[in-house]
Structures are given as C-alpha cells and as structure tokens.
N, C-alpha and C positions, 0 to 999 in steps of 0.2 A: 651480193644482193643485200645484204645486211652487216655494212662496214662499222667494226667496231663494238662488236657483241661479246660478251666476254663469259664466261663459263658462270660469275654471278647471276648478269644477266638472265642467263637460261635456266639456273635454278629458280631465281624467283618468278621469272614466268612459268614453268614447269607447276611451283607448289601453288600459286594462283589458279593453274588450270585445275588442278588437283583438288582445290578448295571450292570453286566452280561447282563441277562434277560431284560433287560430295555432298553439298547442298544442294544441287537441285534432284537429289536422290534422297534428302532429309535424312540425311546421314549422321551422326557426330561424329567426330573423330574417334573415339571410344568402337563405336559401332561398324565404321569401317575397318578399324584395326582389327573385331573381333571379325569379321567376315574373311580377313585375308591372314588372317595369327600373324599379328604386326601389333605391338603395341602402340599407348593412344598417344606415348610419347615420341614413336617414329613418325605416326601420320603427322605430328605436330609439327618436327624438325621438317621433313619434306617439304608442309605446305609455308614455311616459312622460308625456306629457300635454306635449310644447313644442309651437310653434307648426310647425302643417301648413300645407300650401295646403288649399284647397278641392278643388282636383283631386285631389290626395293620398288625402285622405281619400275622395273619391269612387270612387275607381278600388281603394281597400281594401272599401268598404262592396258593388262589386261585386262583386268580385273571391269575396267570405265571402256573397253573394246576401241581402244586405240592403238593396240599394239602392232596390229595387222596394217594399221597406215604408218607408223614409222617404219615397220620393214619395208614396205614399198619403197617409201624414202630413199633407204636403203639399198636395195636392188636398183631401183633408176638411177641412181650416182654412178654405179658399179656399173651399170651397164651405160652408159652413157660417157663414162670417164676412160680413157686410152692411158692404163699404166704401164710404165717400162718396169723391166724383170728390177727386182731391188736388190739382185745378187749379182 
C-alpha cells in the first residue's frame, strides 16, 4: 500500500502526529511530559522523530486515545492474514 516506507519515515510522521496532538491540546512539551512522567527531553526526541521505546510511544498513543485504533490495526491484519505454523 505504501512502497517504500522506511522505519524513519514512521518515526517522523509518528512525532509530527505527536506534535499535532499536543498543540492542539496547548500542551508544551514540558507539560506533556509532566502529565505522562516523561521528561520534556523525551517528548522532544519522539516528536523529532529519534529513537523511542515502545512504551514511550505507547503510553503517548494513549494518553492522545489512539491506542485503541492501532490495536485494531492490529487484530485486522491477524485476522485477516492466513499464517503458516513457523515451527
């Protein structure tokens, strides 16, 4: 669907949506960090697109109530995908 997307890519869209979301909640960075106990220097790496954890990014994606739509994501691939045993 989208040839040639690369794990950059998705981070910097990732900390653009992030930044998005944060401003239009008149957020700073600072202020988000204190709301999720994230420093103001993680939300900064995130929305710049450097490397997150997975938690990190998880506990933003709920925090902005999008978490719920990438599990779907999620579950419709799985359900949707026909995998052979990998054993």
């Amino acid at each position: 669907m989208f040839p040639n997307v690369t794990i950059k890519d998705v981070k910097l869209k990732f900390g653009s949506l992030v930044k998005l979301l944060r401003k239009k909640q008149n957020l700073t960075q600072e202020e988000l960090g204190n709301k999720l106990n994230l420093s103001r220097i993680t939300i900064q790496n995130l929305e710049s697109g450097k490397n997150a954890t997975m938690d990190t990014m998880f506990i933003v994606m709920q925090y902005f109530e999008i978490l719920n739509s990438f599990y779907g994501q999620i579950e419709t691939e799985i359900t949707n995908s026909s995998y052979g045993s990998l054993y």
